[in-house]
C-alpha positions in Angstrom: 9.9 -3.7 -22.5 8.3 0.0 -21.9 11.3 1.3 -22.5 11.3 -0.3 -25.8 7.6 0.9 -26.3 8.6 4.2 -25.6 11.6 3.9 -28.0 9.4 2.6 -30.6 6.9 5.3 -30.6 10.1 7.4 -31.8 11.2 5.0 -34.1 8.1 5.1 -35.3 7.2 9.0 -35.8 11.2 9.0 -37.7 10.0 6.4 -40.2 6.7 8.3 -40.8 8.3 11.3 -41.7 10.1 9.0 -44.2 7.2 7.5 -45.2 5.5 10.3 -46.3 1.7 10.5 -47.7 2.4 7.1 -48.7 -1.0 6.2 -48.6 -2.6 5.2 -51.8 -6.4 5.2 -51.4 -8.9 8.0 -48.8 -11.8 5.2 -48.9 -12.8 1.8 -48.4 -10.4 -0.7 -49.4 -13.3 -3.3 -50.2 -13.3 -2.5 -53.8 -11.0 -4.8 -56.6 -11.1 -8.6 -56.8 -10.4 -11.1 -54.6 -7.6 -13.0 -55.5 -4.2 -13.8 -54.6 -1.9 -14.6 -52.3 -1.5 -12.3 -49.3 0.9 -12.6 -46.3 -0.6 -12.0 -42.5 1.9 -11.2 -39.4 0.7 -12.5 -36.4 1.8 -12.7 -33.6 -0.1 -16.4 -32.6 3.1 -18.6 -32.8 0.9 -21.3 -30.8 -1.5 -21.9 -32.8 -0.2 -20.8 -36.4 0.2 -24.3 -37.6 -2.5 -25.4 -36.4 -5.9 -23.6 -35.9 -4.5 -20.7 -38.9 -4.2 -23.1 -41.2 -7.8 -24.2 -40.8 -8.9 -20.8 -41.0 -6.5 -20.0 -44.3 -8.0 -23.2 -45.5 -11.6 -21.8 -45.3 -11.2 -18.9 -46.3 -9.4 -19.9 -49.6 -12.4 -22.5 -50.0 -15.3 -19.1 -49.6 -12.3 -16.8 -52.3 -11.0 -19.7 -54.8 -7.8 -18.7 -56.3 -6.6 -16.9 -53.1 -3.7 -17.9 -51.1 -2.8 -17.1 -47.1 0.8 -17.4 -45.6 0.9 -16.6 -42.3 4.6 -15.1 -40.4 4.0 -15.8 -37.0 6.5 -13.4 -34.7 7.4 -14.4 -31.3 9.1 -11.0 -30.6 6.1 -9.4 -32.2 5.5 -5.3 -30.8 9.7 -4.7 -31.4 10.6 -7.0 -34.3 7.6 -5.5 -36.0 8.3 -2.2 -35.5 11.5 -3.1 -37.0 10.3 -4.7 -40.2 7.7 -1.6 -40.6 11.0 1.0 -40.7 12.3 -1.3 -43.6 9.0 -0.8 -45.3 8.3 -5.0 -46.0 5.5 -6.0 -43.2 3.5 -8.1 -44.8 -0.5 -7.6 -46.2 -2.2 -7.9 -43.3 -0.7 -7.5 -39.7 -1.7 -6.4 -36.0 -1.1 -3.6 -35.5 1.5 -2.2 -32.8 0.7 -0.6 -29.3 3.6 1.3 -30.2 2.0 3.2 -33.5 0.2 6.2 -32.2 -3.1 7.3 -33.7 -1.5 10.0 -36.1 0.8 7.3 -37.3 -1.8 5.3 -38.7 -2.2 7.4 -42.0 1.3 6.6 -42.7 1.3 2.8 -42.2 -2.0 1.3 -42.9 -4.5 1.8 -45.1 -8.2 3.2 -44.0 -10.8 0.7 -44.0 -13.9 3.3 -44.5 -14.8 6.3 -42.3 -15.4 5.2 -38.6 -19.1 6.3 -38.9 -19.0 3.7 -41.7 -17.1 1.0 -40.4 -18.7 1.2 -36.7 -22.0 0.0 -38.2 -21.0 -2.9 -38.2 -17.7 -3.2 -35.8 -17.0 -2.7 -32.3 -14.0 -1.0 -30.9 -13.4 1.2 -34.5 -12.5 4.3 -33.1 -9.7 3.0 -30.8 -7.4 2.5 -34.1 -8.8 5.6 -35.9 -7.4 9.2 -37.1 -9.2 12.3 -38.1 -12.5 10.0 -39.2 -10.8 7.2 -40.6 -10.9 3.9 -39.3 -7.5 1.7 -40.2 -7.9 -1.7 -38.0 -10.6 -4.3 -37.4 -10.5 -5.8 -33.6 -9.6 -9.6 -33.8 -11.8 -9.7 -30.4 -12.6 -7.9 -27.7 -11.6 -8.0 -23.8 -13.3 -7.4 -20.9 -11.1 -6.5 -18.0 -10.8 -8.3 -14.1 -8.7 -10.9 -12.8 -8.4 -14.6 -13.4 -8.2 -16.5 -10.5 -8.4 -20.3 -9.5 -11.8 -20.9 -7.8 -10.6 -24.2 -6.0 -8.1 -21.9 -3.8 -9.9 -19.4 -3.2 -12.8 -21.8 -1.9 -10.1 -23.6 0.1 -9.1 -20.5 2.2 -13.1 -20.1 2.8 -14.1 -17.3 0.5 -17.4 -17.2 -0.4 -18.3 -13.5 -1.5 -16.9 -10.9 -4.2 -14.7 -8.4 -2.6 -15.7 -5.4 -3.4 -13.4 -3.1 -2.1 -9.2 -3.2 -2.6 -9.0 -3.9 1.3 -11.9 -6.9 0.9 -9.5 -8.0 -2.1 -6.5 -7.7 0.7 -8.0 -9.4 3.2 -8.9 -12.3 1.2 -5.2 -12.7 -0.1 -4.0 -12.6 3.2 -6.5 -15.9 4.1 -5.6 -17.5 0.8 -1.4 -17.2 2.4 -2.7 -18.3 5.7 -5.0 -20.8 4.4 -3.5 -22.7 1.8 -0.1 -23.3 0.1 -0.5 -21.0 -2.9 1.1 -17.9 -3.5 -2.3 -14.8 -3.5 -1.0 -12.9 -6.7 1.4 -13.3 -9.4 2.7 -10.3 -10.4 4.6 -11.2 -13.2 7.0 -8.7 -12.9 10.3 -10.0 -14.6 8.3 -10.3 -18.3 6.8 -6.8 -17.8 4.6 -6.4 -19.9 1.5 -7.9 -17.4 2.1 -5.2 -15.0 0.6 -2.7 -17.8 -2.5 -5.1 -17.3 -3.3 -2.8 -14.2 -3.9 -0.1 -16.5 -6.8 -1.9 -18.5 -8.9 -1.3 -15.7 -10.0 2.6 -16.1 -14.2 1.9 -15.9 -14.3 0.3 -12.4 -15.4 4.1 -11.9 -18.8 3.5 -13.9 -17.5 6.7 -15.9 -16.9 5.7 -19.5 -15.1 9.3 -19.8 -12.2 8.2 -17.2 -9.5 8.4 -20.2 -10.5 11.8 -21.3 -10.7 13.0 -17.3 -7.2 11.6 -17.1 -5.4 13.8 -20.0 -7.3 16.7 -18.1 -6.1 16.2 -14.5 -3.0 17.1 -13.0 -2.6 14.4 -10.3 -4.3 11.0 -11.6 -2.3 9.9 -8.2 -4.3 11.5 -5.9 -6.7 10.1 -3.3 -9.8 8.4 -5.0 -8.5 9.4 -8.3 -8.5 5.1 -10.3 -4.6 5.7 -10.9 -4.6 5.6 -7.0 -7.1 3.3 -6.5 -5.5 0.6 -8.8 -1.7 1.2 -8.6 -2.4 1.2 -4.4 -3.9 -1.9 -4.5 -0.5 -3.7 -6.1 1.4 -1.5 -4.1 -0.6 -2.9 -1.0 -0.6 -6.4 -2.4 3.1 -6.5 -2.6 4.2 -4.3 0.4 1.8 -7.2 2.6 3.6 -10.0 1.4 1.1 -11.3 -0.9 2.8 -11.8 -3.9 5.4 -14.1 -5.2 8.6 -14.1 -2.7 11.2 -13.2 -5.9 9.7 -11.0 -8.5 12.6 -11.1 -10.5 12.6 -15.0 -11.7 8.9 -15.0 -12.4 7.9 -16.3 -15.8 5.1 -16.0 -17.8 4.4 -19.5 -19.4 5.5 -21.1 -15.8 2.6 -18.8 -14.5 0.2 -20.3 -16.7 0.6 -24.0 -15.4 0.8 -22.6 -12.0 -2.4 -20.5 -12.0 -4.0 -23.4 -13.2 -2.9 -26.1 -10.7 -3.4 -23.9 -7.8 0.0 -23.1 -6.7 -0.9 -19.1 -8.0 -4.4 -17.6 -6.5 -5.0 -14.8 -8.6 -3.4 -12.2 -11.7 -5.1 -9.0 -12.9 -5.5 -10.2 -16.8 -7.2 -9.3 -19.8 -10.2 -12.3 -20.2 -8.2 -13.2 -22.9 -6.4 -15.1 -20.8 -9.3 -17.5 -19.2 -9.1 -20.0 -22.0 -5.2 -19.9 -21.4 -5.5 -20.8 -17.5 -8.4 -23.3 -18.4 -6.2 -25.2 -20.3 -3.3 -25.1 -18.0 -5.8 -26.4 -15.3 -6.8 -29.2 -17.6 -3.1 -29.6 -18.0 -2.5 -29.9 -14.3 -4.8 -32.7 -14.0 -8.1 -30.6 -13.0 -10.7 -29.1 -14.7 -11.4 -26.1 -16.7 -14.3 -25.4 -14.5 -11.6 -24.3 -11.6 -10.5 -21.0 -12.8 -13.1 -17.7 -12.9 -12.9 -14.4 -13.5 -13.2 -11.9 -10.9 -14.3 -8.2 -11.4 -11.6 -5.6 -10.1 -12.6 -5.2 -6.4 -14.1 -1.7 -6.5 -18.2 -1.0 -7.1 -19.7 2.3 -8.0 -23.5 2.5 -6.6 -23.2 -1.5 -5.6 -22.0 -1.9 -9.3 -18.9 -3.9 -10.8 -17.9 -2.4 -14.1 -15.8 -3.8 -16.5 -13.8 -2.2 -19.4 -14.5 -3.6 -22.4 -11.7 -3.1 -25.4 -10.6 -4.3 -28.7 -7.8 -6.5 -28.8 -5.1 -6.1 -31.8 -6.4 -4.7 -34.3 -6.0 -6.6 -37.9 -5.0 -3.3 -40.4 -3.8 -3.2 -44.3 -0.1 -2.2 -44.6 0.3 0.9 -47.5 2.8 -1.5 -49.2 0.3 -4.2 -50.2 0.0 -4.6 -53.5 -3.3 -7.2 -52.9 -5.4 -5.0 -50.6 -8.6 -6.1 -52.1 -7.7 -9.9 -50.8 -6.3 -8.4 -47.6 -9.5 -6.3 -46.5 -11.4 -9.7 -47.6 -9.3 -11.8 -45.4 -9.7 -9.1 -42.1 -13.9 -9.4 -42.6 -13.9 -12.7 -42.8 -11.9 -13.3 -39.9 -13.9 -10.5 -37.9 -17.3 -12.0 -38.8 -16.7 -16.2 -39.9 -13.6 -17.3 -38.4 -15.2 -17.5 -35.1 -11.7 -16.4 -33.5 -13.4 -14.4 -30.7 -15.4 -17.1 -29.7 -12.7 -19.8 -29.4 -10.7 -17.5 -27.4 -13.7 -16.5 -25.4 -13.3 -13.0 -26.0 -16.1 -10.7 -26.9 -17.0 -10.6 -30.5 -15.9 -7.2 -32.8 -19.2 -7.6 -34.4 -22.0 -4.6 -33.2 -24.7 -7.6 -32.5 -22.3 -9.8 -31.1 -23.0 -11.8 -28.3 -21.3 -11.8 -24.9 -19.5 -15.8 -24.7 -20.1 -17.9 -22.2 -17.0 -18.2 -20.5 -17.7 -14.4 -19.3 -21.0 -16.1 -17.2 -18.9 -14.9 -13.7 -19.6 -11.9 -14.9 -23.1 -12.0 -15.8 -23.8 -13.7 -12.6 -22.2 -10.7 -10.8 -23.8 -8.0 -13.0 -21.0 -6.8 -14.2 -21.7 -3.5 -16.3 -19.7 -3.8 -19.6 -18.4 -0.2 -20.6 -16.5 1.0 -23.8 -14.3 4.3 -22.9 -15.0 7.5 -24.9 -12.7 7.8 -27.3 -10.8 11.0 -27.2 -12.6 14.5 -29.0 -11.0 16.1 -32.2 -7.7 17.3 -31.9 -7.2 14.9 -28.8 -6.8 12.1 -30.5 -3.0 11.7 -29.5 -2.8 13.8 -26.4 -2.5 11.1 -24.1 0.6 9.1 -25.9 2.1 12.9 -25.7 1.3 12.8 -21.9 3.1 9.8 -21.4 6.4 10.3 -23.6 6.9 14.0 -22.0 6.4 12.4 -18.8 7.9 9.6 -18.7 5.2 7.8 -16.9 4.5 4.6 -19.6 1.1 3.8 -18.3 0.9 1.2 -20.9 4.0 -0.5 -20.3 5.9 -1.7 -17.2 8.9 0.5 -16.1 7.0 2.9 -13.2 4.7 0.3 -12.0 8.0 -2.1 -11.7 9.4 0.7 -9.3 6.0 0.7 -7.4 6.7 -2.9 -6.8 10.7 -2.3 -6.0 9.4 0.3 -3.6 6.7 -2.2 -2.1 9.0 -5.0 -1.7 12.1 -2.6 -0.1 14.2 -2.8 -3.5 14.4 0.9 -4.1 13.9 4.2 -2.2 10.3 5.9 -0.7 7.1 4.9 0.0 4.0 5.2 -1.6 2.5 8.5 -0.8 5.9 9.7 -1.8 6.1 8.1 -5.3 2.8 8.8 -5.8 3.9 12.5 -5.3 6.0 12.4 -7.2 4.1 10.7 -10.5 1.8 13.5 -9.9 4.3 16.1 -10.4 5.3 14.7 -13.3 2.6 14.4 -15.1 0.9 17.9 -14.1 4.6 18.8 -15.9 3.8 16.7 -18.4 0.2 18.6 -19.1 1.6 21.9 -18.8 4.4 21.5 -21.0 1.8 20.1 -23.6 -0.6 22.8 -23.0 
């Protein structure tokens, strides 16, 4: 799948070129009226017939004589990609990991300046270019790691761990304990391995992203590359994982997570409702899966990252923008998506949702990461391609786990080297 990512990113800067200033309005696209039909990509196929159609149904009750078709895309960061080459994606869509911020001009159309728009939204600037803001946040994530309470009580944990080794040691009494496996990786669908790399605040600095396109070995000793991609390295090198990460699956994981037969996965809280209802499912209740805070403090603190989900952004092609900047507002601020899926709400006075009360009972500190300065805005995607290393995506950390389970040649100091080298290549070549 990073592979693809990577791919698509070039795909993607081709097309632009094509594209050219394509873009037909510099300001808000909140002005004409609303009416119409519009077409919105998404990339919810389980819930498209089903809790969409209520919300289309609404909203075409508050804008009579509008109209929303929904295309929901299984396949959704590649086939999208796709459709966006062609030039025919829709109205309204989420958009790709794989469109870097100086794409956006080309694409999507701005919503207002991000000074504008982040009066009233959260998480503006991370789909933003030279001062213009292009996406809306359908919700927003805190970061930490799901986890089935009932097992974890079973193998006689009580407290937080608060260090990677107090995480280890408490996987290591969950396999001697009980019957379920301590962590899931995930590894054959990929893409939850770039979960790992959600986690950049546990070092209470809210400039860690902007520290990373500055350093030359994010792999070093203390540095949170090392503290977080040593942890799985540890976790999977002790045995703690599932026996065969090449035949996991990700929907399997779900039911298992929820009936205990998985202890723990480093995910997005996105996905608490998701294991709630697989536990419910299973035959228990939602009440046995939590959310843990990454096992790391800073001044006997937890923090949390805290990060818009897809974004909801205008293609240039519409031809009903006015009805497609209607339909992202309403969603942001009525729909009361965010809430159902227990994720943080885009709105500025938002409140934090229940289902994040682990947290709150741990004191988690909730921390949004700087957004990059001027000129910067794209230096870390230009990091990644020269080096190789998709932080984002799943191909190095899948060798960190080859290496960890005896699949492939080295060790960890010496892949870590070797990351290192890379990158500082990486950053040099860039200047």
């Amino acid at each position: 799948m990073a592979k693809k990512l990577i791919a698509g990113v070039a795909v993607l800067a081709a097309t632009a070129l094509l594209a050219g200033c394509s873009s037909g309005a510099s300001g808000s696209t909140g002005t004409g009226k609303v009416t119409g039909e519009i077409t919105v990509l998404t990339n919810r196929t389980d819930i498209v017939d089903t809790t969409f159609k209520d919300y289309a149904a609404q909203f075409e009750k508050a804008y009579p004589g509008t109209k929303v078709k929904f295309e929901a895309i299984a396949k959704y960061e590649t086939d999208v990609a796709t459709r966006m080459s062609s030039g025919s994606y829709g109205d309204v869509l989420l958009i790709p990991n794989t469109v870097t911020k100086a794409q956006l001009p080309q694409f999507f159309e701005p919503l207002d300046s991000v000074k504008k728009l982040s009066e009233t939204y959260r998480f503006v600037n991370e789909a933003a270019y030279d001062g213009k803001a292009y996406g809306v946040a359908q919700t927003g994530n805190a970061q930490g790691i799901v986890y089935n309470k009932k097992v974890w009580k079973a193998a006689g944990i009580t407290d937080l761990p608060k260090t990677p080794d107090e995480f280890l040691a408490d996987l290591s009494l969950i396999k001697d304990k009980t019957d379920a496996v301590p962590y899931y990786t995930n590894y054959k669908d990929g893409w939850p391995l770039s979960q790992w790399d959600g986690n950049r605040a546990i070092t209470g600095d809210a400039d860690e992203s902007n520290k990373l396109i500055a350093s030359d070995a994010p792999w070093a000793t203390g540095q949170y590359h090392e503290i977080t991609d040593g942890l799985l390295f540890d976790i999977v090198k002790d045995g703690l994982s599932e026996a065969d990460p090449t035949t996991t699956d990700w929907e399997t994981s779900k039911g298992s997570l929820g009936s205990g037969k998985v202890a723990s996965m480093v995910l997005g809280s996105w996905s608490i409702t998701q294991m709630q209802d697989a536990a419910v499912t299973a035959g228990g209740d939602k009440e046995d899966i939590g959310y843990l805070p990454f096992p790391y403090q800073v001044d006997g603190k937890f923090h949390s990252t805290v990060a818009g989900d897809y974004k909801n952004g205008i293609s240039v092609k519409s031809e009903n923008k006015a009805t497609a900047r209607a339909w992202i507002d309403w969603f942001a601020q009525k729909s009361g998506y965010a809430a159902a899926q227990g994720g943080l709400s885009p709105l500025v006075d938002g409140e934090v949702p229940a289902i994040l009360a682990d947290f709150t009972t741990a004191g988690v500190e909730y921390l949004e990461l700087t957004p990059a300065p001027a000129g910067k805005e794209t230096l870390e995607n230009d990091i990644v391609s020269a080096s190789e290393i998709d932080l984002t995506g799943n191909i190095y950390r899948a060798k960190l786990v080859d290496i960890a389970r005896g699949a492939a040649q080295g060790d960890k100091a010496s892949y870590f080297a070797e990351l290192n080298k890379k990158w500082a290549d990486a950053v040099k070549s860039i200047g």
